[in-house]
RODO-2510 file (C-alpha; in nm, 4 decimals, decimal comma):
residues 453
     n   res          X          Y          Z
     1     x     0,0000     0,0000     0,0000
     2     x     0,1146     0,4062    -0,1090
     3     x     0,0651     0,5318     0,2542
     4     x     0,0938     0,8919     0,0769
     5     x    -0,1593     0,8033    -0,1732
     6     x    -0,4352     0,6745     0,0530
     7     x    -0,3735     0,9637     0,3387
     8     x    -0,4262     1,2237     0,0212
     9     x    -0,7150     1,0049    -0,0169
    10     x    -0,8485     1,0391     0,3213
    11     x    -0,8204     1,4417     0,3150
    12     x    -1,0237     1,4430    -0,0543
    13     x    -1,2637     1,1770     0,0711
    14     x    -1,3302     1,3864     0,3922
    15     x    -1,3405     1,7475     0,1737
    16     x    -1,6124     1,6124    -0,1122
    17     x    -1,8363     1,5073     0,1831
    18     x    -1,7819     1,8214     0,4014
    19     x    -1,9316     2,0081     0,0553
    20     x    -2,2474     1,8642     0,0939
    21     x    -2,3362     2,0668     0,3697
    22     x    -2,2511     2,4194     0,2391
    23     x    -2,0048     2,6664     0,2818
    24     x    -1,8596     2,8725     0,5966
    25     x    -1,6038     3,0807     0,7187
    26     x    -1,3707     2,9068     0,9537
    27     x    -1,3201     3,1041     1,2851
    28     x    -1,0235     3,3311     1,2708
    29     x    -0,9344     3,1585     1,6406
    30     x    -0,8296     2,8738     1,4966
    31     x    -0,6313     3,0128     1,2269
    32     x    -0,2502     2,9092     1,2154
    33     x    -0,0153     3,0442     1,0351
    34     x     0,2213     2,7249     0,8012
    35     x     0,5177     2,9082     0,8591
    36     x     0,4668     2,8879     1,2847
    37     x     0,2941     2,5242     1,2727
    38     x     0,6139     2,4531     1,0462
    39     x     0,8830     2,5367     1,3447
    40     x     0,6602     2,3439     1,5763
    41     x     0,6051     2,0586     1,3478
    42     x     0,9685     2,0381     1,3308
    43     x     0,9918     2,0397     1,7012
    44     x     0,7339     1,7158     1,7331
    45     x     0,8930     1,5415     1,4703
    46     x     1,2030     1,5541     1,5985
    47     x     1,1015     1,4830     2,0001
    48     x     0,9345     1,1704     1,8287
    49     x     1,2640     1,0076     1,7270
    50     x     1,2653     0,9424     2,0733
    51     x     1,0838     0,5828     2,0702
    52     x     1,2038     0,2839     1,9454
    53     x     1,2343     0,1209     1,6017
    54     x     0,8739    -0,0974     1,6982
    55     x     0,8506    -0,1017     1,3135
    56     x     1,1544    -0,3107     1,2723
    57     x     1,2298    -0,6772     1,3360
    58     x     1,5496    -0,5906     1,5551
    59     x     1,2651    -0,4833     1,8024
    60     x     1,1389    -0,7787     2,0364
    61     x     1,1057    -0,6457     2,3644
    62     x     0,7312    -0,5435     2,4306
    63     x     0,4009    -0,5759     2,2692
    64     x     0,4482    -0,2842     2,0504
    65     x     0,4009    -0,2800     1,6442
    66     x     0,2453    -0,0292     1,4477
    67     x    -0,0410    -0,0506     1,3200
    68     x    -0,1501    -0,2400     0,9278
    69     x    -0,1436     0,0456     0,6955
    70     x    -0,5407    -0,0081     0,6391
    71     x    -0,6037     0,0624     1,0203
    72     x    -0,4194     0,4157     0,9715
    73     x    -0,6126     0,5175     0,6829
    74     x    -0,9096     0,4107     0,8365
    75     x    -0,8628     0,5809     1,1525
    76     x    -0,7384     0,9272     0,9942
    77     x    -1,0283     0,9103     0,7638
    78     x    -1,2453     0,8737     1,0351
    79     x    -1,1066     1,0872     1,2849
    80     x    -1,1388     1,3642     1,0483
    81     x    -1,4955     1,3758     1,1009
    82     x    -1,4520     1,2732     1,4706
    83     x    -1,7800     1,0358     1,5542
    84     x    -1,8487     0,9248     1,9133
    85     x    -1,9519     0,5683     1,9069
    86     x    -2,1421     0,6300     2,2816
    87     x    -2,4496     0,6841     2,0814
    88     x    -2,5951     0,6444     1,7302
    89     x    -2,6138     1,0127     1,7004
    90     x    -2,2631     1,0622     1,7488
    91     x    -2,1247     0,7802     1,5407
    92     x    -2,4078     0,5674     1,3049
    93     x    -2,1498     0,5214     1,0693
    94     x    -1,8832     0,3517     1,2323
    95     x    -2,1273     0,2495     1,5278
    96     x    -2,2704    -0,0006     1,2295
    97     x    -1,8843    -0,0840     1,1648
    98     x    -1,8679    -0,1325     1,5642
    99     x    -2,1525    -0,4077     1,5467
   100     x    -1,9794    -0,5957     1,2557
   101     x    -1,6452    -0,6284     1,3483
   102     x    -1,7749    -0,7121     1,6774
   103     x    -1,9576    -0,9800     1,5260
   104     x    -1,6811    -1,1159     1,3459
   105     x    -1,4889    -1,0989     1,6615
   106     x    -1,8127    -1,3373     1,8211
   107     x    -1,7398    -1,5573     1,5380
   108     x    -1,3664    -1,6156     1,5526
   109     x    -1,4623    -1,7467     1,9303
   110     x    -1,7593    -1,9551     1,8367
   111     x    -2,0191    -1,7146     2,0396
   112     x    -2,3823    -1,7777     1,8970
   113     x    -2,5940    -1,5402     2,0706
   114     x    -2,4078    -1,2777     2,2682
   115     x    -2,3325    -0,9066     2,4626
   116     x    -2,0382    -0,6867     2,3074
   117     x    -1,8982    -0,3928     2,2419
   118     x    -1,5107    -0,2687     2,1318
   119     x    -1,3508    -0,0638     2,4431
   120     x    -1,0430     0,1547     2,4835
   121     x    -0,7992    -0,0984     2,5817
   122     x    -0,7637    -0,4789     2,7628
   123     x    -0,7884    -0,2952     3,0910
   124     x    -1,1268    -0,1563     3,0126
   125     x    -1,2434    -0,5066     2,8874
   126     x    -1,1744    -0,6892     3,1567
   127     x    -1,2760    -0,3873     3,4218
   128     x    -1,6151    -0,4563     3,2546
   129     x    -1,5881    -0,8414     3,2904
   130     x    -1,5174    -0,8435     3,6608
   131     x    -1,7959    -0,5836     3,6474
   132     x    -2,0527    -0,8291     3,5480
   133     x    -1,8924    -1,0682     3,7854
   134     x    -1,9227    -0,9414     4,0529
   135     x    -2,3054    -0,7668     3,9677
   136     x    -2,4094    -1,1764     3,9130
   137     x    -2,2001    -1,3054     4,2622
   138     x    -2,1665    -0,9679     4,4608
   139     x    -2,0705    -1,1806     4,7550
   140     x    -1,7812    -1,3676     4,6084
   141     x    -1,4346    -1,3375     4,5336
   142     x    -1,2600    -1,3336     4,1515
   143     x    -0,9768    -1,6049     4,1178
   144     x    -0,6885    -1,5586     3,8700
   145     x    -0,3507    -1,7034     3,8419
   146     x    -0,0356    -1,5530     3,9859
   147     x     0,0791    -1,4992     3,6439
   148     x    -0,2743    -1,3234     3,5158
   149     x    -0,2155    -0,9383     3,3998
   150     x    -0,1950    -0,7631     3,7107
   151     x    -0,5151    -0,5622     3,5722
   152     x    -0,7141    -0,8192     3,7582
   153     x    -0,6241    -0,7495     4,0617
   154     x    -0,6343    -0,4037     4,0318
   155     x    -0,9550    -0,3917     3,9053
   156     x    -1,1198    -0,6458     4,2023
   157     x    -0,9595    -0,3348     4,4609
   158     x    -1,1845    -0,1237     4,2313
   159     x    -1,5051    -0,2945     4,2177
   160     x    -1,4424    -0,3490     4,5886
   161     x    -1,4406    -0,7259     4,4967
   162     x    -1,1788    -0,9710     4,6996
   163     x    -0,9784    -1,0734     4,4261
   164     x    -0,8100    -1,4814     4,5416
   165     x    -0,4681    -1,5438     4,3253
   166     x    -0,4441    -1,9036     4,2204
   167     x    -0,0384    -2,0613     4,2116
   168     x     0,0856    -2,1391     3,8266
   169     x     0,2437    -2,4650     3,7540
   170     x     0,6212    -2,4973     3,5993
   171     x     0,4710    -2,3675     3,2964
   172     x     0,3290    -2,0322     3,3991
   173     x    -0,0129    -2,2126     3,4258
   174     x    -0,3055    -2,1466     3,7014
   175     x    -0,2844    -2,4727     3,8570
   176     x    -0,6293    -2,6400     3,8628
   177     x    -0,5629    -2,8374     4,1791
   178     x    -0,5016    -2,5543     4,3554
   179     x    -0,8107    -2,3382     4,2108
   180     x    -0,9889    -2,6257     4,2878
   181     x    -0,8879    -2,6401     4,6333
   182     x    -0,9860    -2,2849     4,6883
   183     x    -1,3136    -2,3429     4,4859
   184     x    -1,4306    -2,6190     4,8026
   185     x    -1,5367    -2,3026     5,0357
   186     x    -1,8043    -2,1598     4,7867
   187     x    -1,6492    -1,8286     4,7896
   188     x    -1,5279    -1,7964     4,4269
   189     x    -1,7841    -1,6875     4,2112
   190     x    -1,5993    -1,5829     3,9217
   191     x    -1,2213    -1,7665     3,7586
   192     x    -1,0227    -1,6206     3,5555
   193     x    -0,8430    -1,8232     3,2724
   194     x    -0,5631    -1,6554     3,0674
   195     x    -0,5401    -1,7737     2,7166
   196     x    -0,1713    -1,5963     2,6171
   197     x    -0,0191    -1,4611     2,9547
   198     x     0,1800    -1,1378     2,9104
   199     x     0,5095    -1,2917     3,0349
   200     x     0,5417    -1,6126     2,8953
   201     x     0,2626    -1,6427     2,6718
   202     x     0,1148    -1,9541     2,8431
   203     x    -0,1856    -2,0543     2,7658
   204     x    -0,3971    -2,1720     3,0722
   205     x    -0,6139    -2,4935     3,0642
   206     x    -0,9181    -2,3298     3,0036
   207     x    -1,0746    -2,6841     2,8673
   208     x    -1,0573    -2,8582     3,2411
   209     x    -1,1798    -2,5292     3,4300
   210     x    -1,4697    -2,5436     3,2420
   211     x    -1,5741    -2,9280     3,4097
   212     x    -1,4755    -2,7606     3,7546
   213     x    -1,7289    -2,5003     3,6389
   214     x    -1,9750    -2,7466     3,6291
   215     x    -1,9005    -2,8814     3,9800
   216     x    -1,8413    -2,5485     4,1674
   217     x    -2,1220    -2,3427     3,9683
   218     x    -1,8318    -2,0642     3,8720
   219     x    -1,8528    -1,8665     3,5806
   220     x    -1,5325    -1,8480     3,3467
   221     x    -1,4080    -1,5299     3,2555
   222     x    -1,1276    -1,5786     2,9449
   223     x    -0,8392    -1,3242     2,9433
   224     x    -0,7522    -1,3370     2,5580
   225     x    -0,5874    -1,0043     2,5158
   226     x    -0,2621    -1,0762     2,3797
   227     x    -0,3140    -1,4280     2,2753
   228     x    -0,7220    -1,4114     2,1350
   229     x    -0,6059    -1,3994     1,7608
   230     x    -0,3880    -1,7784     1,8030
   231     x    -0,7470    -1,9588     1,7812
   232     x    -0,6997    -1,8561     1,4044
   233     x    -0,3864    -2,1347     1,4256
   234     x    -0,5378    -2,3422     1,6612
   235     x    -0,5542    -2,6850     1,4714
   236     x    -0,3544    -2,5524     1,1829
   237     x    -0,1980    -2,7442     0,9221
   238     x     0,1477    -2,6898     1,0070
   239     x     0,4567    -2,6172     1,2337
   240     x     0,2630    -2,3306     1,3943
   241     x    -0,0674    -2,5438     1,5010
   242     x    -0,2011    -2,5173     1,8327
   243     x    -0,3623    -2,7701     2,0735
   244     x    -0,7526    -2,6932     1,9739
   245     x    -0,8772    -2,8083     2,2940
   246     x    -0,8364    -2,4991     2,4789
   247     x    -0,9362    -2,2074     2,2307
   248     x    -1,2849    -2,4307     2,1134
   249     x    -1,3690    -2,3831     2,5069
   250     x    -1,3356    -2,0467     2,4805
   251     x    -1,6942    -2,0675     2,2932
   252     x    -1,8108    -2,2223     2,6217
   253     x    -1,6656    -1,9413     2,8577
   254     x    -1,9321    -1,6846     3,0300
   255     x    -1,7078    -1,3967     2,8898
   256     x    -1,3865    -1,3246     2,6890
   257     x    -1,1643    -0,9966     2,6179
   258     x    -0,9308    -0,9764     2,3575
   259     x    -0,6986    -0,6903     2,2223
   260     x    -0,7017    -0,6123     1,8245
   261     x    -0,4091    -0,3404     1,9072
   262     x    -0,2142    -0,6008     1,9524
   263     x    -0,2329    -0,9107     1,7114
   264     x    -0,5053    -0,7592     1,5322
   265     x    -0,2698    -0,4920     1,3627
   266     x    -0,4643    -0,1581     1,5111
   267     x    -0,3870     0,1905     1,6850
   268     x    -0,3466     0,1870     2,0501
   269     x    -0,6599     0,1803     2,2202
   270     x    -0,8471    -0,1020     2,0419
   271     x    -1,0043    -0,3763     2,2895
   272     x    -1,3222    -0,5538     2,2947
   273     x    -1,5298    -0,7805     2,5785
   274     x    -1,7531    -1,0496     2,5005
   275     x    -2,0434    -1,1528     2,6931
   276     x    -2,2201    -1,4928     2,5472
   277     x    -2,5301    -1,4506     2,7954
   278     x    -2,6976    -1,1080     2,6018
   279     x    -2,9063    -1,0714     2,9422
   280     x    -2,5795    -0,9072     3,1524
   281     x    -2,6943    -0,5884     2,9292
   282     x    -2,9387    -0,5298     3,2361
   283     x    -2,5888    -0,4373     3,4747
   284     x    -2,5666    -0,1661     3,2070
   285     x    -2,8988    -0,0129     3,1879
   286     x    -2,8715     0,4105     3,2685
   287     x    -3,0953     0,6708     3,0954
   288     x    -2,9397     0,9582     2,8739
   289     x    -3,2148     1,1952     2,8176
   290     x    -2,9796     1,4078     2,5860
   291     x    -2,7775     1,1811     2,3978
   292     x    -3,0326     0,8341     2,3088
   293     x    -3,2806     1,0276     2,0765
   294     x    -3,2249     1,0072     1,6852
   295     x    -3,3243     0,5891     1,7682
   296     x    -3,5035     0,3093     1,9135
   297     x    -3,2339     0,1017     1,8320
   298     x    -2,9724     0,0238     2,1019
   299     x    -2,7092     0,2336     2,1608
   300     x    -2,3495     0,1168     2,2114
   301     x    -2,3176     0,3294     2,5081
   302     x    -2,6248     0,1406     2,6673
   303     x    -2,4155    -0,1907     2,7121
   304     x    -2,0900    -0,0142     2,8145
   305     x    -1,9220     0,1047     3,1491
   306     x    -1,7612     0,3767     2,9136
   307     x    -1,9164     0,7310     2,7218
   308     x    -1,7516     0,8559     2,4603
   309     x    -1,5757     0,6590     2,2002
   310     x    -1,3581     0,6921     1,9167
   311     x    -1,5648     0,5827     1,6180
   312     x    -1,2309     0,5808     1,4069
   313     x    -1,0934     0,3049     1,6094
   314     x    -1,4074     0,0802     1,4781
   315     x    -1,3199     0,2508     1,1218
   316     x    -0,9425     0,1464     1,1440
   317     x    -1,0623    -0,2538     1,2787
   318     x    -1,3330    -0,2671     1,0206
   319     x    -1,1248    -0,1677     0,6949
   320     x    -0,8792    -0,3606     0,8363
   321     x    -1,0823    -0,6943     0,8494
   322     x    -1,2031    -0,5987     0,4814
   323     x    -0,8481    -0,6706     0,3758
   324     x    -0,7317    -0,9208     0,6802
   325     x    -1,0347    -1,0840     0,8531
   326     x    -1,0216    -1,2753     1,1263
   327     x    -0,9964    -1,5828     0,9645
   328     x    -0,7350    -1,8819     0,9239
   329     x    -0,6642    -1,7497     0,5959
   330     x    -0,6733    -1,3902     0,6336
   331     x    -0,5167    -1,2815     0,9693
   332     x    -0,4145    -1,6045     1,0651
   333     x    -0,1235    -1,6023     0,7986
   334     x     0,0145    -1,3495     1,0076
   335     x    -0,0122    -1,5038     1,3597
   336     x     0,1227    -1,8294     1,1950
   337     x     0,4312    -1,6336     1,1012
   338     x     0,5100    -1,4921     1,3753
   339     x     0,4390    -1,8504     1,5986
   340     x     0,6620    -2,0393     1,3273
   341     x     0,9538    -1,7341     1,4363
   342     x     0,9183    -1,8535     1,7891
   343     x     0,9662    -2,2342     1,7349
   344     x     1,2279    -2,1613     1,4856
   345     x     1,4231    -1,9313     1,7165
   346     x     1,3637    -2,1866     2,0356
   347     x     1,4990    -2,4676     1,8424
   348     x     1,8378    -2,2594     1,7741
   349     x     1,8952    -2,2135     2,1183
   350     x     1,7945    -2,5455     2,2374
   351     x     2,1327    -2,6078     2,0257
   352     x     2,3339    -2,2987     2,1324
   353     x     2,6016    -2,3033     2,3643
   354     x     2,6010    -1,9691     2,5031
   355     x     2,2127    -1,9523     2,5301
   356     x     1,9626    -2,1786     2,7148
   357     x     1,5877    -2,2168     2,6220
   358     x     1,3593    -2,1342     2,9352
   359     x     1,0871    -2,2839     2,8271
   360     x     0,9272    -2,3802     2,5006
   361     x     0,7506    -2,1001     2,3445
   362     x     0,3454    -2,1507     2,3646
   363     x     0,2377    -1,8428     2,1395
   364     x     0,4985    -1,6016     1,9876
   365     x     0,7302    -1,5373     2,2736
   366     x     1,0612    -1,6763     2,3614
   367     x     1,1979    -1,7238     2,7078
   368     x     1,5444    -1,7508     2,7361
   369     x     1,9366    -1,6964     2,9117
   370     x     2,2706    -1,6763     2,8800
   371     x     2,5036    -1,9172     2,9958
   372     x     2,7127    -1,8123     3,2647
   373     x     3,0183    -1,9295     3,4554
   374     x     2,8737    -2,0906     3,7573
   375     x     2,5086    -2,1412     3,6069
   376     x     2,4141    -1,9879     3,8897
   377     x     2,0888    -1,7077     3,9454
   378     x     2,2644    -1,4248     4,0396
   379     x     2,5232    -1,4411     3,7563
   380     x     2,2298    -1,5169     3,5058
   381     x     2,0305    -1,1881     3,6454
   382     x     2,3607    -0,9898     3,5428
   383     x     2,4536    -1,1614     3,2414
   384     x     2,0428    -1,1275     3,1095
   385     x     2,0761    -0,7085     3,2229
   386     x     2,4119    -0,6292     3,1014
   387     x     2,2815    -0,7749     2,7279
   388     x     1,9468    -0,5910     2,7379
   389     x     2,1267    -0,2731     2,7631
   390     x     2,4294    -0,3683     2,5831
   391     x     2,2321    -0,4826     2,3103
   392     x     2,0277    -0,1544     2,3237
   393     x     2,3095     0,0921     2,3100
   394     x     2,4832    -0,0838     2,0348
   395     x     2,4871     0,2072     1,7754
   396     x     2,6119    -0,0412     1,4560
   397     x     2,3752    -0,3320     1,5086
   398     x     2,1426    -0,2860     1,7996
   399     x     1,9084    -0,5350     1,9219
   400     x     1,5878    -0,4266     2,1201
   401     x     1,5078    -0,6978     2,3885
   402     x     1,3282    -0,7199     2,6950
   403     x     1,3768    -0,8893     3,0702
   404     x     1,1191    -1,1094     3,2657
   405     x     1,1912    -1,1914     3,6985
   406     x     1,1101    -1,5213     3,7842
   407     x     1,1879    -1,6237     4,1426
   408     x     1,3762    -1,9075     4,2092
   409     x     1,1369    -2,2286     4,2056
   410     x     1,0639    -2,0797     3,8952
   411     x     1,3614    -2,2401     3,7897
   412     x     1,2337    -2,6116     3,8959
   413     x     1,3057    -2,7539     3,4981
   414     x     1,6350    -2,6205     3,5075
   415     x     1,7754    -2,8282     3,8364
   416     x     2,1432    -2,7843     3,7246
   417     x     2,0817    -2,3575     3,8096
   418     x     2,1865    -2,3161     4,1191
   419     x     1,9748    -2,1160     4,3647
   420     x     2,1742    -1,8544     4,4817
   421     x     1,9260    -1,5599     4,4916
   422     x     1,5438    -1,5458     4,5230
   423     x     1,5528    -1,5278     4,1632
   424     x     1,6665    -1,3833     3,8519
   425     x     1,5895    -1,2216     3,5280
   426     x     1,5787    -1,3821     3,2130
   427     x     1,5433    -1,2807     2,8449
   428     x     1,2167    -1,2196     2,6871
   429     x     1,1776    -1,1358     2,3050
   430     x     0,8249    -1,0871     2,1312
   431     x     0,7697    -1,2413     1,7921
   432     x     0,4805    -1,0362     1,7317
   433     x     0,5743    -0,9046     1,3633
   434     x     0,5446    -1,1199     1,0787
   435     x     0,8858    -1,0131     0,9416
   436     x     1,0613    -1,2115     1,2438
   437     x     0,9880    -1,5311     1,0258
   438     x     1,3201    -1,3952     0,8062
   439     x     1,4797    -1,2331     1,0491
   440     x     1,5619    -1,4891     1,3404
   441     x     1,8676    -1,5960     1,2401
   442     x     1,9995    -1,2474     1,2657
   443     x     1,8682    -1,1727     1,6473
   444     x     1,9915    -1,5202     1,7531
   445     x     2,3427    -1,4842     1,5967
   446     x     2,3639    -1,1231     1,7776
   447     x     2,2428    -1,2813     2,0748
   448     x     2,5402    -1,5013     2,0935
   449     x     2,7701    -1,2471     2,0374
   450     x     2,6242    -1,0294     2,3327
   451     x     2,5854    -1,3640     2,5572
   452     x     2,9561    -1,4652     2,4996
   453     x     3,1548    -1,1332     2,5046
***
């Protein structure tokens, strides 16, 4: 795609509408002279360089990518007329946009009849889950694994609800016998399953919960925010296939929140919460007097905790899914890609001898550490710092990584470490671009270097 060509696009699209309505003078307030937005333009531009190189495959620390060229033409087109998806009458446009990609969203899970809306971010999502959670068991606690996004807790301490951390297993996992040991008191009402943990990427068993859902009378909430879009490999023909078992329960869980600004390829905020029992909407219901007027038909702000909206953000995920839907063949080509990068790269340092392999890589991030004289925690926590920011600095071929502390039983499959410290940090690299398919090799070889100098 001409970026240039479809931006001009986006200003002439927005200008022939804007005619439609007549002529008027702008207001001289807002008048700004080229030459003084020039010097300040200059100014942004250049405090902007500032960031880095998310765009390029030598970056795999965080979750960051930009966005698919599609989602940035759709957003700036959008934004340009600036609707506010709260309410028909600020948005109908891309509020109809909301309700399809929303639907497609339904889809990709296997939700028949459901509740859902896009929100600002994961955060928001699941603030709205454990809102619903604790509206259906006000009396009960929320359980989520030690390893769960720390959102979870943060929200229970804001709905005032007692939020009960569940141990992982060696694998970053909630471990079921201890969930179920905390579900014998009748005090949980609502569990949290993962499906992609931000650290590791682990995938919880979200297929067993569900039986101890039947047993305990729980509902399952499904934390899909980084790793929702992997049920397009789930079952896949190929080195990048996923065990099925968990991502088809996902269709059975009470609720699920996944992220399109992150494997979905859009602008920061872009989340989205699924409900598959449409009769939570009643939590929601509030009266508007001056905003739900130009329809009878629901309004997106009736079955949300937030107001206003962008309406570009549904813009930027609906042209996007016009070109990349959420589909094994559409945007599952690029999850696969980026899966396959992980594997490959794992496999490389399961055969390195200056690197070890942490653990096998569930989704699209790699866990990993240096060897080090000793093998013991404290020398790996040095070695694993000193290449982050060696790596960083490197002005002739720098390499963007990013650290993960695990304390020291975390180290249980690795019995020849030697427990020296309460822990240590390790190496953590996001595969998250497509590109990183081709461009292993490369980080891995620099790796080396750094881990043996």
């Amino acid at each position: 795609m001409d970026l240039n060509k479809w931006l001009a696009a986006a200003v002439a699209s927005n200008a022939e509408w804007s005619k439609i309505f007549g002529p008027f003078d702008p207001h001289p307030a807002l008048a700004v002279d080229d030459s003084r937005f020039a010097a300040a333009f200059e100014t942004f531009t250049e405090r902007l360089k500032n960031n880095y190189p998310f765009f390029h495959p030598r970056y795999a620390g965080q979750m960051l990518k930009p966005p698919h060229p599609a989602a940035v033409i759709g957003y700036l087109t959008a934004m340009l007329i600036n609707p506010n998806n709260h309410a028909l009458d600020g948005g109908p446009a891309t509020a109809m946009m909301e309700r399809e990609v929303v639907q497609q969203l339904a889809t990709m899970f296997g939700y028949g009849t459901y509740l859902g809306h896009l929100t600002t971010s994961g955060t928001i999502a699941n603030l709205e889950a454990l809102f619903v959670a604790r509206e259906l068991h006000p009396e009960k606690s929320i359980a989520y694994s030690t390893d769960a996004h720390y959102t979870h807790g943060r929200m229970c301490n804001v709905l005032g609800a007692e939020g009960f951390p569940v141990p992982t297993d060696a694998f970053g996992r909630m471990d079921l016998d201890a969930l179920e040991e905390g579900l014998r008191g009748g005090q949980v009402g609502t569990v949290v399953l993962t499906a992609g943990t931000t650290g590791l990427g682990a995938i919880e068993p979200i297929h067993e919960a569900l039986a101890l859902r039947e047993q305990y009378g729980v509902r399952i909430h499904v934390d899909a925010a980084y790793g929702g879009f992997f049920t397009l490999v789930a079952g896949a023909d190929g080195p990048e296939e996923l065990p099925v078992e968990p991502w088809q329960a996902v269709a059975k869980a009470d609720s699920v929140v996944v992220d399109p600004h992150k494997h979905g390829l859009q602008p920061y905020g872009c989340g989205a919460v699924l409900f598959r029992d449409p009769s939570v909407g009643r939590f929601y219901l509030h009266d508007s007097p001056y905003t739900y007027f130009t329809s009878d038909e629901l309004h997106l702000g009736e079955i949300s905790l937030e107001s206003s909206r962008a309406g570009a953000t549904a813009a930027a995920l609906w042209l996007t899914f016009q070109l990349l839907p959420p589909t094994r063949e559409g945007l599952g080509q690029v999850l696969a890609a980026g899966r396959r990068a992980a594997l490959h790269w794992a496999d490389l340092i399961e055969n390195s001898e200056y690197l070890e392999l942490y653990q096998a890589p569930q989704l699209d991030i790699v866990s990993y550490f240096p060897v080090t004289t000793g093998h013991a925690l404290s020398a790996i926590d040095a070695a694993s710092n000193r290449i982050l920011h060696e790596g960083m600095t490197d002005s002739q071929d720098p390499i963007f990584l990013s650290t993960i502390r695990l304390d020291a039983v975390r180290f249980a499959g690795h019995p020849e470490v030697a427990a020296d410290a309460a822990g240590a940090r390790i190496l953590r690299s996001v595969l998250m671009k497509p590109e990183f398919e081709t461009h292993v090799e490369h980080l891995h070889q620099r790796l080396e270097e750094l881990a043996r100098s």
